[in-house]
Every structure is written in C-alpha cells, then in structure tokens.
Residue, then its C-alpha position, 0 to 999 in steps of 0.5 A: x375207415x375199418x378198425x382206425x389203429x396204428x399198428x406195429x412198431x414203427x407207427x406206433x404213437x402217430x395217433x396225434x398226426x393221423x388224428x390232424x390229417x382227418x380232422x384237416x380234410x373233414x374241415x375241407x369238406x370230407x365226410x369221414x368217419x372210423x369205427x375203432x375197437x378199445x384193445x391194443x391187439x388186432x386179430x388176423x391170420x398168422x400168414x396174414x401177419x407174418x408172410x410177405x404178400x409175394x410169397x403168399x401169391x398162387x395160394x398155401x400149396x406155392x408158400x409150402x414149396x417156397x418155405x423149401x425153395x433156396x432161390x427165395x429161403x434167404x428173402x422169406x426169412x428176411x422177410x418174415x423176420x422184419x414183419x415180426x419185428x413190426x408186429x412187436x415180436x414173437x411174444x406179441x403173437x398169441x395163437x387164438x384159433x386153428x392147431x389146438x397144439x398151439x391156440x392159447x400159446x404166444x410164438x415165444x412159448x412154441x420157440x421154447x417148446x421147439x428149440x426154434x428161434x422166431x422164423x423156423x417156429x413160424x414157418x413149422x407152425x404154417x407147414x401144419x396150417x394157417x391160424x388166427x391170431x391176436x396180435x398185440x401190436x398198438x399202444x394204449x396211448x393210440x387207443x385212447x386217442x381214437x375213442x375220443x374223436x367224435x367222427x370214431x364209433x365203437x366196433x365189435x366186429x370179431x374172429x374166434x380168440x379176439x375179446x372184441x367178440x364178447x366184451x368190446x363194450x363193456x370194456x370201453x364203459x370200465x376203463x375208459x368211462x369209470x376207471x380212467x374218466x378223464x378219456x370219456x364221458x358217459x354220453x360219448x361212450x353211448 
C-alpha cells in the first residue's frame, strides 16, 4: 500500500481498525505491506483534492466552462464544499507550488485577501491554474499508529512544498525516537 493514512475527517481515528483488517488478512496468508510518511499532511494538486472526479472529466478546459455552467454551478459547489469539509477546511490548505500570488498562503488567508468565502476563492484560484498543495488532513494519533506496524516502511517520496522531501527521516528519528520514545525504538526506525 502507498502512503497508508487515514485521511480527512470522517476516517480520521480508524488507524486501529484499518490496523486489525491487515493484520487480520497477513495472518491468512497475504503478504502485505505499507510505506507511510511521519507528517499529518499529505501533497496533491488542489483540483485533486477539491473537484469532484466528474467535474474534472474531459480536462482543465471543460472544468473552466462548468465553473460558469448553471445546470451543474449548484452540484460543484456542493460538491466542492463537502470535499473541503472532508479535508478539515480552508485552513487545512496551504498552497505549496504553482501561482507565486498564493504558494506559501492557506485558502483561509486568499478568502481573507479576496472577500471571498471557501468555493469562490477556490474556484478563482483554479480559473489561474492548478496548484500543489499540502493538505493538512491526518491526525498525529493515526500517524503514530502506522509507523509502528512492522510490515510499515518509512516514505519520502515528495512534490514541491512537502517537507517529506527533505526531512522525513530525520523528523521520524526526533519525534518519534527521541522526543516521544515510547512510539519507536532506534532499531525500528532504522
């Protein structure tokens, strides 16, 4: 499995289940395994995160007509909407890569400087293009839980904006070998 996490709101806190389930099916005889990174944001592109898959068919040139379309501007929005709630909400979103106007800015701080509330400011963003962005959207408790399975390896794998890229491994070392040492020895996190 790639980047094992449980991500957004609703799953947030089923580490232990999603834990039971594999644990159950190796003991069958699977032979499964996860990498996992030690940070509770994950890195994709806004659209990615935030349009729903059907709005997204036939490419960035049919989303921009259906940002103006009236048949589907009341489903988007509703859409987009409930996938900002599941991604813990416009202060969850920080822009990491793209439109220097808005890389280093949550959504909350472009709604500030726009007037505009989560999906206009949303929509506006991607009417100037895509960008990457770090979405803050897992609980450290769920983190934990993973880096301690033994069939879990360390990922660093890594866009532009995502602290994975540079510091994945000396973060796991710090917090969770030295400052928290109750979460791993240092032979595990080797």
């Amino acid at each position: 499995m790639a980047h094992i996490k449980a991500l957004g709101v609703d799953v947030q806190g089923q580490s232990g289940d999603i834990i039971r389930r594999i644990d159950a099916a190796r003991a069958k005889g699977l032979d499964i395994t996860a990498d996992h990174y030690p940070w509770t944001a994950s890195s994709t592109r806004f659209s990615a995160a935030l349009i729903p898959p059907w709005a997204l068919d036939g490419g960035a040139k049919a989303l921009l007509q259906r940002f103006d379309d009236p048949s589907v501007q009341q489903k988007l929005r509703t859409d987009i909407h409930e996938n900002l709630r599941l991604r813990g909400g416009p202060d969850a979103i920080l822009f990491a890569d793209g439109n220097p106007k808005y890389v280093g800015k949550t959504l909350t701080q472009v709604m500030q400087a726009s007037g505009q509330d989560a999906v206009d400011a949303t929509i506006a963003v991607l009417r100037g293009g895509d960008l990457l962005i770090a979405s803050f959207n897992q609980s450290d408790d769920d983190v934990r839980a993973f880096m301690k399975q033994p069939w879990v390896m360390t990922s660093s794998d890594s866009s532009p904006g995502h602290p994975r890229a540079v510091g994945t491994f000396s973060r796991k070392y710090d917090q969770y070998v030295v400052k928290e040492s109750n979460i791993l020895f240092i032979g595990s996190n080797i």
